[in-house]
C-alpha positions as a printed Julia matrix, in Angstrom:
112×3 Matrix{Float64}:
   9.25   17.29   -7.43
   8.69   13.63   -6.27
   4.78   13.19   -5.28
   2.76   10.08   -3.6
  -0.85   10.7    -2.85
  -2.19    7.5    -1.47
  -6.03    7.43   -1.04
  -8.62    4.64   -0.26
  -8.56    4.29    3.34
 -11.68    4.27    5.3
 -12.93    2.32    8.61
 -13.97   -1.26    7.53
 -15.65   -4.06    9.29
 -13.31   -7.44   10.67
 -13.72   -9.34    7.29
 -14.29   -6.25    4.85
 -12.35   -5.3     2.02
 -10.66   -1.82    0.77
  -8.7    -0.55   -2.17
  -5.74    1.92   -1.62
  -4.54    3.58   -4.09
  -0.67    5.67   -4.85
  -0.39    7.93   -7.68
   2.82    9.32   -8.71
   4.15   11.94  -10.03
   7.31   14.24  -10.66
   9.64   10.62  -11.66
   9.59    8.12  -14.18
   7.11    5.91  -12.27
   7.65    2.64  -14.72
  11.1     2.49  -13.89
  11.22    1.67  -10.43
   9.78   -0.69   -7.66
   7.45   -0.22   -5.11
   6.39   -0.49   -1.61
   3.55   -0.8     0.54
   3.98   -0.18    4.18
   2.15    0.5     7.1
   2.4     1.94   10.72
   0.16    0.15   13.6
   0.05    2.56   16.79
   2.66    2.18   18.53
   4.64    0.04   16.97
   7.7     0.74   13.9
   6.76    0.89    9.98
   6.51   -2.63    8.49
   7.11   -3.72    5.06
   3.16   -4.97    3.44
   3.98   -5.62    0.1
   6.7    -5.2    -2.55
   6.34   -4.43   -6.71
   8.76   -4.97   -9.27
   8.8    -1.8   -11.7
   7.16   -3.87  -14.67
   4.82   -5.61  -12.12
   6.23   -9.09  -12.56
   7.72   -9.72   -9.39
   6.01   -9.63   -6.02
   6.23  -10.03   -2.43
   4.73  -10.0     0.27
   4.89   -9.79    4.64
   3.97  -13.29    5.94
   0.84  -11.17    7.9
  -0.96  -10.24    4.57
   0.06  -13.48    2.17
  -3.15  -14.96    0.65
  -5.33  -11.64    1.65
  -3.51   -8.4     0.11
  -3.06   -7.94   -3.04
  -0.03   -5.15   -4.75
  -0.55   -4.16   -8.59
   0.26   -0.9   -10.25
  -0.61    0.61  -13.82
   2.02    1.77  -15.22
   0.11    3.73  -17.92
  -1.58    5.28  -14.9
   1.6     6.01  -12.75
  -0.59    4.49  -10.02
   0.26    1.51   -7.84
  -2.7    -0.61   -6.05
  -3.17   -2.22   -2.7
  -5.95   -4.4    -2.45
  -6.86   -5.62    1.35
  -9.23   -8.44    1.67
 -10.65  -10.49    4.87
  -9.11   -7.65    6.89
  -8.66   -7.88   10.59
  -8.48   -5.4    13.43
  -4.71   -6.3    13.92
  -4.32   -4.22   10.1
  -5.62   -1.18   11.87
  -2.76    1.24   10.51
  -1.32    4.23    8.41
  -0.33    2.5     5.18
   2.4     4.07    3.08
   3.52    4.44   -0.15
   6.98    4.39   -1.02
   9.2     4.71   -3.93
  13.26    4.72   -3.92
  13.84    7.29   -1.2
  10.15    9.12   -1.43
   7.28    8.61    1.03
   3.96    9.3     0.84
   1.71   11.21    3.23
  -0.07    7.64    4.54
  -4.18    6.76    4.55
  -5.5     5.88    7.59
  -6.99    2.24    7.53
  -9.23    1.3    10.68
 -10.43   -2.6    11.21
 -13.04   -2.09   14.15
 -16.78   -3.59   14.8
């Protein structure tokens, strides 16, 4: 069956940096696009960051431009997320997501 294990997440300084990281399994990974999302308390899931299934083609939420980065390996079946200069207002579950399939979220804490 469809898996997403996403990993990296951690409690980080204002201005610190982390890598998360989404491995797939149980579809043909290189086929399809991906998401990043993420889940602030109280508040709804927001988009983060969008990958074409070759990698090509990316987008991102007008909060993270210039700081996040999205890549994936295809080889790998593993897609990438990596957060720089974050700030306490990133404090979130982030989420993996492939067509129809979520992951189980990584806990990402921005606090001094």
């Amino acid at each position: 069956q469809v898996q997403l294990v996403e990993s990296g997440g951690g409690l980080v300084q204002p201005g610190g940096s982390l890598r998360l990281s989404c491995v797939a399994s149980g579809f043909t990974f290189s086929r399809f696009a991906m998401n990043w999302y993420r889940q602030a308390p109280g508040k709804e899931r927001e988009l983060v960051a969008y990958i074409s299934s070759t990698g090509g083609s990316t987008n991102y939420a007008d909060s993270v431009k210039g700081r996040f980065t999205i890549s994936r390996d295809n080889a790998k079946n593993t897609m990438y997320l990596q957060m720089n200069s974050l700030q306490p207002e990133d404090t979130g579950v982030y989420y993996c997501k492939s067509p129809g399939y979520w992951g189980q979220g990584t806990q990402v804490t921005v606090s001094a």
